[in-house]
Every structure is written in C-alpha cells, then in structure tokens.
C-alpha positions as CSV (number, residue, x, y, z in Angstrom):
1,X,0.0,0.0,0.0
2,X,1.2,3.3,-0.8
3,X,1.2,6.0,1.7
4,X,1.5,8.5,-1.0
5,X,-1.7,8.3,-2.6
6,X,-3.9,7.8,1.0
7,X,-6.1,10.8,1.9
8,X,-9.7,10.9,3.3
9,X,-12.3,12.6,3.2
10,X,-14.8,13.9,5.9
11,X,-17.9,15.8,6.1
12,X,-18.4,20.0,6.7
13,X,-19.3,19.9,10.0
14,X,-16.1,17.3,10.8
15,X,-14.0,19.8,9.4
16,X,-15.1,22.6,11.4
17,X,-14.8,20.5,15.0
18,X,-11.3,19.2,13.5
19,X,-10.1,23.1,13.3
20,X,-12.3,24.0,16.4
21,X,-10.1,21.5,18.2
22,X,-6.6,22.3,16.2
23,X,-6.8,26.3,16.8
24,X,-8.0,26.2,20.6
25,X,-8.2,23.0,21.9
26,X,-6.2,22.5,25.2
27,X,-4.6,19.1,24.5
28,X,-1.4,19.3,22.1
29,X,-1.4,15.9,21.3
30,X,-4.8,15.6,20.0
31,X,-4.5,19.3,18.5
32,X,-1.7,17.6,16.7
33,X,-3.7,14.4,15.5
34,X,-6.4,17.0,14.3
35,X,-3.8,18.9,12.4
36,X,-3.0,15.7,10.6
37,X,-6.5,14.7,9.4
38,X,-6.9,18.4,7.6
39,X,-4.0,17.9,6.1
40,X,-5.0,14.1,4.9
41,X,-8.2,15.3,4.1
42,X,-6.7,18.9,2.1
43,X,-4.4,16.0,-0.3
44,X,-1.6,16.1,1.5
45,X,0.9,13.1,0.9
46,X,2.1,11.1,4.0
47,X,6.3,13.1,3.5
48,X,4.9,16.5,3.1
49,X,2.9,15.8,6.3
50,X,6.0,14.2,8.0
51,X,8.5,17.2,6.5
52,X,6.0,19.6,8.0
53,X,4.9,18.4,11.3
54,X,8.3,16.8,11.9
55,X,6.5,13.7,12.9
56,X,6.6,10.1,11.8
57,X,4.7,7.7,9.3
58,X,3.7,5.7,12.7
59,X,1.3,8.5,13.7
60,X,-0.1,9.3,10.6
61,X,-1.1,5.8,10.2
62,X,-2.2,5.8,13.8
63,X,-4.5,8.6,13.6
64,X,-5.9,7.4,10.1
65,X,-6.4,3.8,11.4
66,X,-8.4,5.6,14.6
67,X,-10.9,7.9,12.3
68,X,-11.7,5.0,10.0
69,X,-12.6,2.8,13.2
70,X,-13.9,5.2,15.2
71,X,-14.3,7.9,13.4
72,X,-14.0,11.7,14.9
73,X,-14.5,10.9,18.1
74,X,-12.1,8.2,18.4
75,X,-9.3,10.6,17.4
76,X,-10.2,13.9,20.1
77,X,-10.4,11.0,22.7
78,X,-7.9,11.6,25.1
79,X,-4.7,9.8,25.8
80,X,-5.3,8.8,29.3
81,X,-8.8,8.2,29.0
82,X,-8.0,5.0,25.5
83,X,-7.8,1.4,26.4
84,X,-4.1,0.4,27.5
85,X,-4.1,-1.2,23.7
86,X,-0.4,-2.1,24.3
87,X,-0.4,-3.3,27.8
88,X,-3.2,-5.9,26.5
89,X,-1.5,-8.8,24.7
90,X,0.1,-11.6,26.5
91,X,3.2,-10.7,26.0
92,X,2.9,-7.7,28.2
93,X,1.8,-9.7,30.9
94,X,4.5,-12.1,30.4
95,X,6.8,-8.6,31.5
96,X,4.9,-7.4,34.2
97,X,5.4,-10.7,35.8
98,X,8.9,-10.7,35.5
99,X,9.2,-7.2,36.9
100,X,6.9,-8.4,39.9
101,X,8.0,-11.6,40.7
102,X,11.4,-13.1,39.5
103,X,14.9,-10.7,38.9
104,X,17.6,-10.5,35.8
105,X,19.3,-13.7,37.6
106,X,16.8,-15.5,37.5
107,X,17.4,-15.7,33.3
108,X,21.4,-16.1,34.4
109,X,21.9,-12.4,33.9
110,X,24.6,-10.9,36.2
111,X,22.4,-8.2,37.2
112,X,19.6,-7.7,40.5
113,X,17.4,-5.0,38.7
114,X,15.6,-4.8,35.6
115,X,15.7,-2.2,33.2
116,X,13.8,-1.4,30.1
117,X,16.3,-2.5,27.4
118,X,16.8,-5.7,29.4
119,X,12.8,-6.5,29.4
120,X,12.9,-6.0,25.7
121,X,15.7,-8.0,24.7
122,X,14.2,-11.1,27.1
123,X,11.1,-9.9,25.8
124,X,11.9,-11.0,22.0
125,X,14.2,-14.0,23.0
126,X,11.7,-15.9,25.1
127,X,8.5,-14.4,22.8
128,X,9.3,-13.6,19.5
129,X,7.5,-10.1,20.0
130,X,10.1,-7.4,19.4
131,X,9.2,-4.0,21.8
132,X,11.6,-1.0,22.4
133,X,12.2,-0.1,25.5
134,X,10.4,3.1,25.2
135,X,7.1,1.2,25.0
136,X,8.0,-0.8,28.0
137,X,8.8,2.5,30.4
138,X,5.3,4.0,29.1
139,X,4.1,0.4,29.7
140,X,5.0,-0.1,33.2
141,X,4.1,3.8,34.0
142,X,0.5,2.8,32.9
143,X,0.5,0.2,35.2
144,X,1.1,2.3,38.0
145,X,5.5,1.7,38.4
146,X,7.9,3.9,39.2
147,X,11.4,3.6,39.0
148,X,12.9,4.2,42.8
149,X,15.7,3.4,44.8
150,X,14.9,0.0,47.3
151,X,15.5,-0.1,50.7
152,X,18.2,-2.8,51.7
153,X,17.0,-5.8,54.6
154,X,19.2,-8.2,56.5
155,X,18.1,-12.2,55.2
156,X,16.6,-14.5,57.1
157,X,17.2,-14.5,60.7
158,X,17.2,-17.3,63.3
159,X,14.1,-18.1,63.7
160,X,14.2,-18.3,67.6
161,X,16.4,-15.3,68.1
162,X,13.7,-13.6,70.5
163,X,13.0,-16.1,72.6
164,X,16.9,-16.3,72.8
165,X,17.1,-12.7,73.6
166,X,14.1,-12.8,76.2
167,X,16.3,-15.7,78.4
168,X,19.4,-13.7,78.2
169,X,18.1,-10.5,79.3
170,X,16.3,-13.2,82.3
171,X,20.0,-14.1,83.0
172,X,21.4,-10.8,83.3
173,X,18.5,-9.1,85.3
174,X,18.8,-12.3,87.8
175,X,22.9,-11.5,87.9
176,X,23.6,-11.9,91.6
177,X,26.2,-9.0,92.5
178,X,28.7,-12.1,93.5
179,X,28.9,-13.4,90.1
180,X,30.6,-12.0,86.8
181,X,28.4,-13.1,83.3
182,X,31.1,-13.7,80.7
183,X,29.6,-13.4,77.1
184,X,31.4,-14.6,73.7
185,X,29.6,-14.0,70.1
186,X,29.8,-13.4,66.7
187,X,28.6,-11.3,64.3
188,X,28.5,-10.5,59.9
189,X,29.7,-7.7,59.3
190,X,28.1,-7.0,55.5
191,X,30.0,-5.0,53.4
192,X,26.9,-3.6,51.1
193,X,27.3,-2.6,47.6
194,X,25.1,0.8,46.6
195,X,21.8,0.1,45.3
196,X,20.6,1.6,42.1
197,X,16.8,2.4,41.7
198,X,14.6,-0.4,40.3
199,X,10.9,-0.7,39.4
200,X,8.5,-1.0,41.8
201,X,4.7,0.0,42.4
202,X,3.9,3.8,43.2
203,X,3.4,4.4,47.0
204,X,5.6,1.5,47.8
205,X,9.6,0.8,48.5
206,X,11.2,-2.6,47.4
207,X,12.9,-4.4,49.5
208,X,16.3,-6.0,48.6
209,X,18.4,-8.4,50.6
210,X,21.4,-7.1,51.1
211,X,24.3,-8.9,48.6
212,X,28.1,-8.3,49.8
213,X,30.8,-10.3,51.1
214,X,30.0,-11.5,55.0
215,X,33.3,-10.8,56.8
216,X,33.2,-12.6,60.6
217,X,34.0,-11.0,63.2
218,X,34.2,-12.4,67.4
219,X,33.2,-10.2,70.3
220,X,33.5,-11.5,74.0
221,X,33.1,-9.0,76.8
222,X,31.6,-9.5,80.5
223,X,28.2,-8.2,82.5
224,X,29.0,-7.1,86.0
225,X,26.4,-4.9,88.8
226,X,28.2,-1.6,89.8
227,X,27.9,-0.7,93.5
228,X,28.8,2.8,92.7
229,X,25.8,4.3,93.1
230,X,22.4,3.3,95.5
231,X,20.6,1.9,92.2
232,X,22.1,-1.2,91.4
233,X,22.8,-0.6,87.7
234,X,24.3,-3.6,84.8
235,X,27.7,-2.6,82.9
236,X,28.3,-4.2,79.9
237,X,32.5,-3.9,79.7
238,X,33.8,-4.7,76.1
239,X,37.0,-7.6,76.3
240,X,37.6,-8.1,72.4
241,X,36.5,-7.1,69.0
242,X,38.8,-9.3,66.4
243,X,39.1,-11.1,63.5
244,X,39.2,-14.0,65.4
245,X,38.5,-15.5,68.7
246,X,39.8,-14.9,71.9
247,X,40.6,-17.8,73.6
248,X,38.6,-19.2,76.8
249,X,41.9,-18.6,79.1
250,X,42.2,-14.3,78.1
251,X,38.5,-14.5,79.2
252,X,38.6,-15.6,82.0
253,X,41.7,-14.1,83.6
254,X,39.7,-10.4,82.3
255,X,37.0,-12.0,84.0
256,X,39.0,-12.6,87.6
257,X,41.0,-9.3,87.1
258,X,37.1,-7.5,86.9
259,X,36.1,-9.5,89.9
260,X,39.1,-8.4,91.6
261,X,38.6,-4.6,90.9
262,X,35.0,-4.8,91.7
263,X,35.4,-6.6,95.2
264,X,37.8,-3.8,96.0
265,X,35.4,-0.9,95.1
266,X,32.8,-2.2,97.6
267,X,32.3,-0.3,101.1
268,X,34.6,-2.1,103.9
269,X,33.4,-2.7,107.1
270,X,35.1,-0.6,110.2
271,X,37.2,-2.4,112.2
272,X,36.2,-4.0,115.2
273,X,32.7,-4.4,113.8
C-alpha cells in the first residue's frame, strides 16, 4: 500500500470541529492528530505531512487507522482516557510478571534489577514479539510503576532469636552481684554494595536483601552490677573485637582481674565491727 496516494475525506461539520479542536483546543497531542486529518483530508501526501509536522509515518497511520474505526470521536479521545491497547497482549503480561515476581538472575543475567532495554531483549528471545524499551517504560508507568531506589533488609534470621534474647536478658536481670556473666559471640559484618533504583509499584519501596561479602568477626566482653551508686545498675564492659576469637583462658583471667577490681570498690566494714 502506498502512503503517497492515501487521503480521506470527511464531512463540513467534521471539518469545522477538527479546526475548532486544532486552533484552541487544550490538548497538544490531540490538536496535533487533528492537524493531521486536515491535512490528509486537504491531499496532503504522507512526506509532506511528516517534512511539515516533523513527525513520523507511525502516527499518521495511527490517527488514520483511529478515524476510519472510530471515526471523529475516536481521534479527540484523550490519551489517558484509551484502552491500555499495548499493555493488552500476553506478551505484556508475560513482562509485568517478571518485573513483579522473579529478577535479571533469575534468566542467568549478572544483574539484580531490571531495566527497560533488558525486558525488551528477554522480551523477543523468550517471545518472539520485538518491543523498544520506550514502550515498556510508558508500559509499566500505565500500570502504576515507578522507577525508585529500594530499601536494603538483612536475610533470614534465626528463627528463635527472640525467645533467645528474652532468656538472656532473664540471666542478666537475675545476675547476683557475687557473680561475673562472661559473654562470647559473633557477628557479619556486611559489606553492602550501593543500590541503584529499580521498578517498583507507586506508593511503595522494594525491599532487597542485602548482597556483599560476610566478613566474621568475634566479640567477648563480660556483665557485672556496679555498687557505685544506691541503684544497682548492669555494665556491659567490652573484652575483644577481632578477627578471630579470643581464647577461653584471656577470658577468664579479664573476667577474675574484673572480679578483683569490683570486690575492691565495695564499702569495707570498720574495724572492730
């Protein structure tokens, strides 16, 4: 079919709405698909419209397509206001599930967030339907996604670690002033990588478990009661913070040497008493 030769043809009172809508309508999208019927309709070929306008043959044919199946109407329709034509095929819900539920590894791609170009090209490998990425970014701003930064979460944690907590904290409050609690542990340090925004759903923040390299680290320390004061207060004294472990003997001579220094603090009795 030649685009040369195409040209319609509409009645009077079509062409007065048309230039009603191209000389003060408010929308300059549909002033522009108005602007593009006259001219189809004055004998315009499809390059002397395109040279003019500066626009392409895809929305000539668009607009043409939407007055011969809808007539005037269809064409001053507003944008947001059309059926999501694009977002309607399979194939596009074939993307928004892998935006929502699986990431880039997933397909063995070394990367954690999806990006337009990256959709597309999965897009015609797994599907045979070939998409720019500029169609999926309007795509999944239809749908309500934004592209944001996540929020970074620590991974699955022990699954008894409060009722841990609760029977520790029991321990300590229960300390007996004679006694010296000596505590070992260890913890992860993560070393977190910056994290580049990703798609997600307006009004909400993705969550991304924090990647890095785990680096271990040992902490031992003792809990003592100070007499110091008349409220008998708990005093967490640090021992070690290393790359490895301290040994159970440097523990417990800290562990004696605190005894020692706390027995020495408390009141003495007068003599003769």
């Amino acid at each position: 079919m030649n685009p040369i030769l195409q040209f319609i043809q509409f009645s009077t009172e079509q062409r007065k709405n048309l230039l009603n809508v191209y000389r003060s309508g408010t929308d300059p999208r549909i002033a522009r698909q108005a602007h593009v019927l006259l001219l189809l309709a004055a004998g315009w070929t499809w390059q002397q419209i395109r040279k003019a306008l500066f626009c392409s043959n895809d929305l000539i044919d668009r607009t043409r397509r939407r007055f011969h199946h809808g007539g005037i109407s269809a064409v001053l329709q507003r944008s947001d206001t059309l059926p999501a034509a694009s977002t309607s095929p399979d194939w596009w819900q074939q993307v928004l599930k892998w935006v929502r539920e699986t990431t880039p590894s997933d397909f063995g791609f070394f990367r954690s967030r999806w990006s337009c170009g990256l959709l597309a090209e999965l897009l015609a490998w797994e599907t045979g339907v070939r998409r720019s990425a500029e169609t999926i970014r309007r795509g999944l701003h239809r749908e309500g996604d934004v592209w944001r930064r996540p929020r970074p979460v620590v991974g699955p944690t022990d699954p008894v670690y409060s009722q841990k907590i609760r029977e520790i904290r029991h321990l300590l409050d229960q300390l007996p002033p004679s006694e010296v609690a000596v505590f070992q542990d260890e913890v992860d340090v993560n070393l977190n990588p910056k994290l580049g925004p990703m798609w997600t759903l307006r009004g909400r923040q993705a969550a991304v478990a924090t990647p890095g390299n785990n680096e271990k680290v040992y902490l031992a320390g003792s809990a003592v009661r100070q007499f110091a004061t008349a409220t008998s207060q708990r005093r967490l004294v640090p021992f070690a913070s290393a790359r490895t472990s301290a040994t159970a003997a440097e523990v417990s001579r800290h562990s004696c040497a605190l005894r020692q220094r706390e027995v020495s603090q408390l009141p003495q009795s007068p003599a003769g008493a």
